[in-house]
N, C-alpha and C positions, 0 to 999 in steps of 0.2 A: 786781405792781401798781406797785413803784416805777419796773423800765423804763417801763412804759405813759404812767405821770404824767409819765416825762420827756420820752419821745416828743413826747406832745401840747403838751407847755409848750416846745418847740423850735421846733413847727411857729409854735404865736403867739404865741413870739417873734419869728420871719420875717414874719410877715403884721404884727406891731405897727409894725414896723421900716418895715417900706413905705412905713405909713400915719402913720407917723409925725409928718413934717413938717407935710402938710395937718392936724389935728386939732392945733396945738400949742398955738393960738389957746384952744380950746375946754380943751384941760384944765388952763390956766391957772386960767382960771375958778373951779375945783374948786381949794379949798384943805386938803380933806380927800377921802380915798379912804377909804368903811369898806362891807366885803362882810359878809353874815350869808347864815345858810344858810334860815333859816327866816321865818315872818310876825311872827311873835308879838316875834323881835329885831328885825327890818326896824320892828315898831311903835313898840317900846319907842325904839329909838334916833333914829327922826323926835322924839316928845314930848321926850328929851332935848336935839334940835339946838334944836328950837325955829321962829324966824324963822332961824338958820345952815343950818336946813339946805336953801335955797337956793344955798347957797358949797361944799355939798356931795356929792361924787357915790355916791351910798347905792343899793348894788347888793342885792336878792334870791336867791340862788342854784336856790334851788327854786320860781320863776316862773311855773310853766306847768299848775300842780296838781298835780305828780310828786307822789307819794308819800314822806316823808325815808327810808321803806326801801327803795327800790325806785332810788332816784337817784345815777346817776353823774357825775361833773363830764364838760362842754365843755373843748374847748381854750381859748373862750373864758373861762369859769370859773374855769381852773386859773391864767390870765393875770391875771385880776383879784385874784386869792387874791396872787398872787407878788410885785404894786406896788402891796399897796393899804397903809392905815395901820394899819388894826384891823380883823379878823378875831373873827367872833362864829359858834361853833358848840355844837350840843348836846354832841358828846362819848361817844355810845354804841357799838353796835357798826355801827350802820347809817351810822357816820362814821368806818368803815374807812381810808377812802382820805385821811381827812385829813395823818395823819401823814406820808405821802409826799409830798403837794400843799406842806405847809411845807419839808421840803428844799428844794423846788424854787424859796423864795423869795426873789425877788432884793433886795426890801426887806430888809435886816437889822434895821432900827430897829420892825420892824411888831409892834404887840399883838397877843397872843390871848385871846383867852376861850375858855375850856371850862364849860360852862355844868355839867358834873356836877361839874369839878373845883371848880367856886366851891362848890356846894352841900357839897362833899367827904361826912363821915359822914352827913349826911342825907339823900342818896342812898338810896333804896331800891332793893333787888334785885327780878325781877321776881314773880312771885307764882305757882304752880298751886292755885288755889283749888278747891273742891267741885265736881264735873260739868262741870270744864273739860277742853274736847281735849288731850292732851297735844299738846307741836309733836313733831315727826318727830328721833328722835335725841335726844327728851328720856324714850322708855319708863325704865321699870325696868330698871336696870343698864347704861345706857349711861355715857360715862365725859364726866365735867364736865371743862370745859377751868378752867372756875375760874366766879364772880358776875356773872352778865347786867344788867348795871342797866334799869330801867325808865326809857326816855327822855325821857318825856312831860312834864317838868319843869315847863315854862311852863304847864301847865294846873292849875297853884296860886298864888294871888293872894299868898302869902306868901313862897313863893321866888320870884316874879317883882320884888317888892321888895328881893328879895335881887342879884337881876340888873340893876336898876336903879341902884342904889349902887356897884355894879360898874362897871359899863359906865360911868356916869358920873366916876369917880376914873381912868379910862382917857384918856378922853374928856379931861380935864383935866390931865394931862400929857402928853398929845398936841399940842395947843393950850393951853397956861395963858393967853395973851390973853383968851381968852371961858371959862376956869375957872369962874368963878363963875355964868354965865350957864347951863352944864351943869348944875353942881350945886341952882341954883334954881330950874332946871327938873324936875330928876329930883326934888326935896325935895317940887315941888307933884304933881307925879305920882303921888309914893309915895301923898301925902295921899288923894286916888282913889281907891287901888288899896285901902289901909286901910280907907275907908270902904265898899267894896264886898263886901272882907271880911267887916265885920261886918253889913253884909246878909247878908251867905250864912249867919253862925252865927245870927244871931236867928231866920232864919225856916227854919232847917232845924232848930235846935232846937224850933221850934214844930210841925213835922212830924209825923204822928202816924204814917207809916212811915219805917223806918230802913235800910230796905234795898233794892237797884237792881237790874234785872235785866235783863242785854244778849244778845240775840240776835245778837252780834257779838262781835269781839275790842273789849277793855278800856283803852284808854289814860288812865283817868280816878283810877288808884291815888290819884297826892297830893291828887287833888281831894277823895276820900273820906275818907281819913287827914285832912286837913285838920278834917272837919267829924265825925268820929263816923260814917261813913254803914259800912253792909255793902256787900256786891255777889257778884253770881253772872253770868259769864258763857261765850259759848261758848269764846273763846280769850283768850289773851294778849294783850298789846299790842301787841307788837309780830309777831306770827302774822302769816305769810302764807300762814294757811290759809282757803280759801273756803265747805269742807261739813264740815258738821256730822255726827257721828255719832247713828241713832236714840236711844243709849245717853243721849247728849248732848242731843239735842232734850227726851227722854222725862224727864230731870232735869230741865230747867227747866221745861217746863211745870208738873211735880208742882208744884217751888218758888213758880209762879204761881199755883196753886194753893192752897197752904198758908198760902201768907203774904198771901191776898187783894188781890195788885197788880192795879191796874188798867191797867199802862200797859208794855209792853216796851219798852227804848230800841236805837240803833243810832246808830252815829257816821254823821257830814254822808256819807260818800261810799255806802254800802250801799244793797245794792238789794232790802233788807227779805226776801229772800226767805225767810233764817231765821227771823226775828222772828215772821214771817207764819206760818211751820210751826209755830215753839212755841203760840202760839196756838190754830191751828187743834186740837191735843190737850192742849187743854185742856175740862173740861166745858162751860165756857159760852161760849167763844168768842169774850168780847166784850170784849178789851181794847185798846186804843189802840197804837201805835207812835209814837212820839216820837223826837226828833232829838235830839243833845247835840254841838255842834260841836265837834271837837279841833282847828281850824283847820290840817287839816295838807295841805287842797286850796287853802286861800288864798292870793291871788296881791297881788302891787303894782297891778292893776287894780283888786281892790275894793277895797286903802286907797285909792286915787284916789278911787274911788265912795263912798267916807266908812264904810267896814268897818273898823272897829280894833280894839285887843286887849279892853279895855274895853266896847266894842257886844256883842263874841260872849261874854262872861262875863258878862255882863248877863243877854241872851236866854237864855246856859243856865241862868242859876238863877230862872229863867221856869219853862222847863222841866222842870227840879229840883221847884219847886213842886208842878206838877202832878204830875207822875211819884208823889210822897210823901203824896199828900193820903191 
C-alpha cells in the first residue's frame, strides 16, 4: 500500500507542478486548506468556518456516494491530503490506507484528527448480536487479529459534540486570528446538537417499543447505546455482506413477530430486498419498511442542496418514532 500511495502522490505531484503557475492566483484566495473524508465532518466543519469558510478550500473525499468501506484515495485525494492544513478522518479499518497517505505528506505543520482516537475508551468494538450473519473469517475458531472498532461514530449527537470541540481547538491554532469566531461558532452548534439530543431521549423514552430491527447491516450501535434502544440485525456494520441466510431471514422474522414490530428498517442505500423477505415470513405480512439514514451516500452536492448533518438526525428520529410506536 505504501509503494502504491507513493506512486500516485508522485504522479500529482508532476501534474500540480505544471499547473501550477496558472492556479496561483486562485489558491491564494484559500487561506485555509482542510480535507475530511466523510459528510457528517465536511458538515460539522462548514458550521464551524461559519461566514470564513468562503476564505476556505473544504474538500470532501468520499464525493461521489462511495461507500467509506469500499473507497480508495485518487491521486488527486492523496495530493490534497499532502498540502492541505487539517485533515479529519474516522480512523477504522476501512481507513487503512491513511497511515501511508500521511508519510506521504509534504505539509509538516498539518493537523489530524482521528475521529476514534478523540472518542479513545469510548469507542465501542463491533458487536455479533443474536441471529446475526457471522462476516466470513469471523466462524468459530478463526484467529482474531486483535478489536474491530465500530466506525460509525458520527451517528451519535453526543460524540459528535465531542468532535466539534475538537475540530474547533484545531481550527484555532491553525488560525488564532478568527480563534474565537471557531469557537463561538462551534459553542452555538453544540447548543443544537444538545437540544436535539434531548429530543431523541424524551421521545424515545416515551416509546412504548425498545427495540429495532434491520433487515440490513447495522451501523446505528452509538445511536442505540445512546438512547437505551435494543436491536437485531442481518449483519454488522460494517459487512460487506449482501444475502442473507434462511437461518438468518427465519430469526428475524420470528423476532418480528414476538415482539409485535411494525416496521423493519434498512439504511439510505438498500434495495430492501431482505427487509421485504423477513417480512414476507412473517404471519401477517404487513409491516412497513423504513429508511434510517447513516449519511454515508452523501455528497457536497446535497449540503449545496441544503442537506446537513442536523436535517438527517432530525428525519431519523422521525423515523425512530414510528419505527417504536
Amino acid at each position: 500500500m505504501k509503494k502504491y500511495i507513493s506512486i500516485i502522490l508522485a504522479g500529482a505531484l508532476a501534474l500540480f507542478l505544471l499547473s501550477a503557475c496558472g492556479n496561483e492566483n486562485d489558491s491564494q484566495e484559500k487561506s485555509l486548506q482542510i480535507v475530511t473524508t466523510i459528510f457528517p465532518e465536511y458538515d460539522w466543519v462548514r458550521e464551524i468556518l461559519g461566514a470564513d469558510a468562503d476564505h476556505t478550500e473544504l474538500t470532501m473525499l468520499l464525493n461521489n456516494g462511495v461507500d467509506l468501506h469500499s473507497y480508495q484515495p485518487t491521486a488527486e485525494d492523496i495530493l490534497k491530503i499532502s498540502t492541505c492544513d487539517l485533515f479529519i478522518y474516522v480512523g477504522g479499518e476501512s481507513d487503512a490506507w491513511v497511515e501511508d497517505a500521511l508519510q506521504e505528506a509534504t505539509n509538516k505543520n498539518m493537523r489530524v484528527i482521528n475521529l476514534l482516537d478523540v472518542l479513545g475508551s469510548s469507542a465501542k468494538e463491533e458487536e455479533l448480536v443474536e441471529g446475526m450473519e457471522s462476516e466470513e473469517g469471523e466462524e468459530s475458531g478463526a484467529e482474531e487479529e486483535g478489536p474491530e472498532y465500530d466506525e460509525h461514530v458520527w451517528l451519535s449527537l453526543k460524540n459528535t459534540q465531542v468532535f466539534v470541540h475538537e475540530i474547533a481547538d484545531n481550527l484555532a491554532e491553525i488560525d488564532s486570528q478568527n480563534a474565537d469566531k471557531y469557537q463561538n461558532n462551534a459553542a452555538a452548534y453544540n447548543e443544537k446538537l444538545a437540544s436535539l439530543d434531548e429530543d431523541y431521549k424524551s421521545t424515545l423514552d416515551a416509546s412504548s417499543q425498545k427495540t429495532l430491527l434491520f433487515g440490513d447491516r447495522f451501523p446505528f450501535r452509538y445511536l442505540v447505546d445512546d438512547y437505551g434502544l435494543s436491536y437485531y440485525a442481518a449483519f454488522v456494520g460494517c459487512s460487506a455482506e449482501t444475502e442473507a441466510s434462511f437461518e438468518t431471514i427465519a430469526f428475524l422474522a420470528g423476532k418480528t413477530e414476538e415482539l409485535g414490530l411494525t416496521c423493519v428498517l434498512t439504511i439510505e442505500s438498500s434495495d430492501q430486498k431482505i427487509a421485504q423477505t423477513i417480512i414476507d415470513n412473517t404471519q401477517t405480512k404487513d409491516q412497513n419498511i423504513l429508511t434510517l439514514d447513516s449519511m454515508q451516500s452523501a455528497t457536497s452536492e446535497d449540503a449545496a442542496n441544503g442537506v446537513t448533518y442536523l436535517s438527517v438526525m432530525d428525519s431519523n428520529l422521525s423515523v425512530l418514532k414510528e419505527a417504536l410506536q
